[in-house]
MARGU-220948 format. One record per residue (C-alpha): residue in one letter; x, y, z. Coordinates in pm, whole numbers, plus 50000, padded with zeros to 5 digits. Layout:
# residues N
AXYZ...
END
This chain:
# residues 381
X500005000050000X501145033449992X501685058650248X499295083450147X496415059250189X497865045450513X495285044550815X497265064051026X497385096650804X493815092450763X493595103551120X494815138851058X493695169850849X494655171650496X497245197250572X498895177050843X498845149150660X500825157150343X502915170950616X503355141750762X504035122150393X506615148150332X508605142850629X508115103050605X511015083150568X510825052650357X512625026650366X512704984850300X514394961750577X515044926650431X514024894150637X515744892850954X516554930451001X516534945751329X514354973551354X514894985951724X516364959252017X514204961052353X515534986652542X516515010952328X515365047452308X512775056752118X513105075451856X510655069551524X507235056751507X507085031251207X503925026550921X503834993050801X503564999050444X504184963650282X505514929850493X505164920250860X507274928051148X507624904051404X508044921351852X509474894852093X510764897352425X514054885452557X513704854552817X517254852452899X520404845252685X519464842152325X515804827552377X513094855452311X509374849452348X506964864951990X504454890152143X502894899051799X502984907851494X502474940051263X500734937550975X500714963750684X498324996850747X498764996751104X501595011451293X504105004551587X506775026351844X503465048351962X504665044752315X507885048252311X507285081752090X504505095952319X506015089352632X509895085952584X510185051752743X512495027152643X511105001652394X509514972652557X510134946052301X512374942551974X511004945151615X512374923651319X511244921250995X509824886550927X510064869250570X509764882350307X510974916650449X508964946950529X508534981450390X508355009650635X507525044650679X509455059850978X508495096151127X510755113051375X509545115651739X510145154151728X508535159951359X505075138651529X505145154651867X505315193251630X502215180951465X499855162351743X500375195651959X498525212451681X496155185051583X492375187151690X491265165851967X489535139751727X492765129151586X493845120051938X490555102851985X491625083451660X494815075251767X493675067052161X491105039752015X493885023551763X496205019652060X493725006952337X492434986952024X496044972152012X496744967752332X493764945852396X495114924652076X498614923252175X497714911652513X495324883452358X497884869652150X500524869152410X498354848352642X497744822352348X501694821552329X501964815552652X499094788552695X500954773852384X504224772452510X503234756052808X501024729852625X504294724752392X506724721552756X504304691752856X503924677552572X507644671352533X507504660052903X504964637752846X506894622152469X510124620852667X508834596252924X506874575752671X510144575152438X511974560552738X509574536852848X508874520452554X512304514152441X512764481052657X509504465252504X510294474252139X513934460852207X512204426852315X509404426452001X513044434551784X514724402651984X512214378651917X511284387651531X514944379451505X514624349351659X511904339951403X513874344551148X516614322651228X514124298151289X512414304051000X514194314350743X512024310350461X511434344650218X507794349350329X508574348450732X512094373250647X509484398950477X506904400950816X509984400750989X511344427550847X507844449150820X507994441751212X511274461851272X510584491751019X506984493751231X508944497651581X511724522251417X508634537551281X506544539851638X509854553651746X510374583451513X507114592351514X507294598151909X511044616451853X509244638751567X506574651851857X509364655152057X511384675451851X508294693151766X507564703152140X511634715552124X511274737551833X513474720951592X513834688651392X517084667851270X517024658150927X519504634450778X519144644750385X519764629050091X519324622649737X516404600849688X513534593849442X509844599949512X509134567449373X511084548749603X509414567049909X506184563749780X507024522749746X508214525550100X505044536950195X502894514450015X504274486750184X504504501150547X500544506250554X499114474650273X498024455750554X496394489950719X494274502750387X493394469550279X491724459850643X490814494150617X488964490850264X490534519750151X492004512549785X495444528849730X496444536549401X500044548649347X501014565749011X504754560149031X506334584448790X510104581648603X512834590248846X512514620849065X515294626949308X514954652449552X517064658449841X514914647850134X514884627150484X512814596250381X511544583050676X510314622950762X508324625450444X507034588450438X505674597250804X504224630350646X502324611950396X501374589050676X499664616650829X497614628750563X496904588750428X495844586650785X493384613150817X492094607050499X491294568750609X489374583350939X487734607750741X485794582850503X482284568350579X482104533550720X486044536850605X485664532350255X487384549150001X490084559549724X493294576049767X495784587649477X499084594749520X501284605449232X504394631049159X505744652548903X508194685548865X507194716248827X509864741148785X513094730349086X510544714049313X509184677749294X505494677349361X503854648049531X500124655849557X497884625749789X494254628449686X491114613949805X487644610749736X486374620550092X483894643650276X486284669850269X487964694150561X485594713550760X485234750050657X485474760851002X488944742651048X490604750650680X492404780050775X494154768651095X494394734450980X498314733551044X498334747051377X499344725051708X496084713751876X493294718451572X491434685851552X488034679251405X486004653851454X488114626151537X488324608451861X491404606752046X492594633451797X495254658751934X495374682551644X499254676051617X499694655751300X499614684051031X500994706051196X504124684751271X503574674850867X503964712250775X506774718950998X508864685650851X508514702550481X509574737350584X512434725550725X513094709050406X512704740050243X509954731650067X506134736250118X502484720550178X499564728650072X495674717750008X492414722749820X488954708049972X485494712449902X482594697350091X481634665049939X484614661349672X487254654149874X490994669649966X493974672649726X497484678749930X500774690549735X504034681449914X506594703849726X510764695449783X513514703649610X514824684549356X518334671849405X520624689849125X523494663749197X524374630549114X521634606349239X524304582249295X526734604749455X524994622249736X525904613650070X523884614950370X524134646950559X522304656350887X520684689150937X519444705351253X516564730251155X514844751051373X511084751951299X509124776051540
END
């Protein structure tokens, strides 16, 4: 938007405001800048023109909690102008970057002395306006973080505790298979351990969730061949399920990727998909293709659809419809896996029809054959 038409020179006389344009500075801060630190003194009051600027609050050392967020046509550093107070949190532009107007704490205080008393009315509502929305969202951050702190509590102790029994299920399918070692027992034998390293990464993956960051271990490897992987983790699920699975394996697409991450992704959406069907009946597609430096895998099924109500918050922690026992976890932890990738998720649904997802990676530019595993720690909220 531009300045002119900015809410807060709406609030003044014509006069005042082209005054106010004129003595505007402009200027763009890429993603990451720092604005203003907490504690600094005050000396501009910002217009968000274009982008978002992100205000936390320092917990100690390098941890800071997010207050809230500025969004273009509204404004920011009011108090700190009006009252000369150091700032109270820091400002930093978020992705994508953010354009800014800035106007000088002595060029605004020259013009509010002369302003009538509605513009003050104007501005007084906007603030208490914002301070009642501020305040709102920091209490959800809170409540959050502390659901996230016993969540990981709660993972950690289950991780622990169920690593004796899994080691004993892993003894005795081994057993099994030196009794039996015929090709049909090796291949139940084998779906046994990939099911308890399975169980075990998905309970590490809400744990690392609940920490704010996830480990990758990346490499090259083709769609196809997680897809495959897939198939055969859940064949005995979908078919007692009735669901029918068809898989539209294309020509080799290698992206670079953590496989078992994205095969649990898909598990996710394959899985809510399954629940979502009446009496459990139902088709699901999966297929890939490029487009442009990404590989695309899109899962699509034939189902009632995603609630209106939940669409737009249907990747944040704890938003769950419908389902019993559901803890509104498994997207978002699905979304936060592909960022970290670097890539993207998205979805179309329509009441009915059903729900198309697109998984979008990036492709691996290397040799297929020559990329080597390499783990990366990402930190994802």
């Amino acid at each position: 938007m531009d300045l002119v038409s900015h809410q807060f020179i709406s609030y003044f006389e014509p006069e005042q405001a082209n005054k106010l344009c004129q003595l505007a500075l402009v200027e763009y801060y890429p993603e990451g800048s720092l604005i203003f630190e907490e504690g600094e003194v005050p000396d501009y009051l910002y217009l968000v023109l274009t982008g978002e600027v992100e205000f936390s609050k320092s917990t100690g050392g390098d941890r800071y909690q997010v207050v809230t967020v500025a969004r273009p046509n509204s404004f920011f550093g009011e108090f700190g102008v009006l009252d000369g107070q150091p700032r109270s949190a820091r400002a930093i532009a978020t992705p994508g970057g953010a354009t800014l107007a800035k106007i000088s704490q002595d060029h605004l205080m020259t013009i509010l002395q002369d302003a009538k008393g509605q513009v003050v009315l104007k501005l007084f509502g906007y603030i208490t306006q914002q301070l009642r929305n501020t305040t709102n969202e920091y209490v959800n951050q809170m409540i959050h973080k502390q659901k996230m702190e016993l969540l990981g509590e709660m993972v950690n102790t289950i991780v622990h505790d169920f690593r004796s029994p899994f080691t004993g299920i892993q003894l005795s399918s081994s057993m099994i298979r030196e009794l039996h070692p015929d090709e049909e027992t090796e291949e139940w034998c084998d779906l046994i351990s990939m099911q308890i390293q399975r169980m075990l990464g998905m309970a590490e993956e809400v744990l690392e969730f609940s920490r704010g960051s996830t480990s990758l271990v990346l490499k090259s490897v083709s769609i196809g061949e997680i897809i495959q992987q897939f198939e055969k983790l859940n064949r005995v699920y979908l078919h007692s399920s009735d669901v029918e699975l068809v898989l539209d394996i294309p020509e080799e697409i290698y992206v670079l990727a953590d496989l078992n991450k994205i095969i649990r992704v898909l598990q996710n959406l394959v899985s809510n998909a399954v629940e979502a069907f009446p009496n459990s009946q139902g088709k699901i597609i999966i297929t890939a293709t490029t487009q442009d430096n990404w590989g695309l895998i899109m899962v699509k099924d034939d189902g009632p659809g995603i609630p209106k109500a939940i669409q737009e918050h249907l990747f944040d922690a704890f938003v769950t419809y419908g389902k019993q026992g559901g803890t509104g976890l498994g997207t978002a932890i699905a979304k936060s896996i592909v960022e970290a990738h670097g890539g993207a998720i998205s979805f179309e649904s329509a009441a009915g029809v059903g729900t198309t997802f697109w998984i979008r990676l990036p492709l691996n530019d290397g040799d297929p054959n020559m990329q080597s595993p390499t783990l990366k720690q990402v930190k994802i909220c």
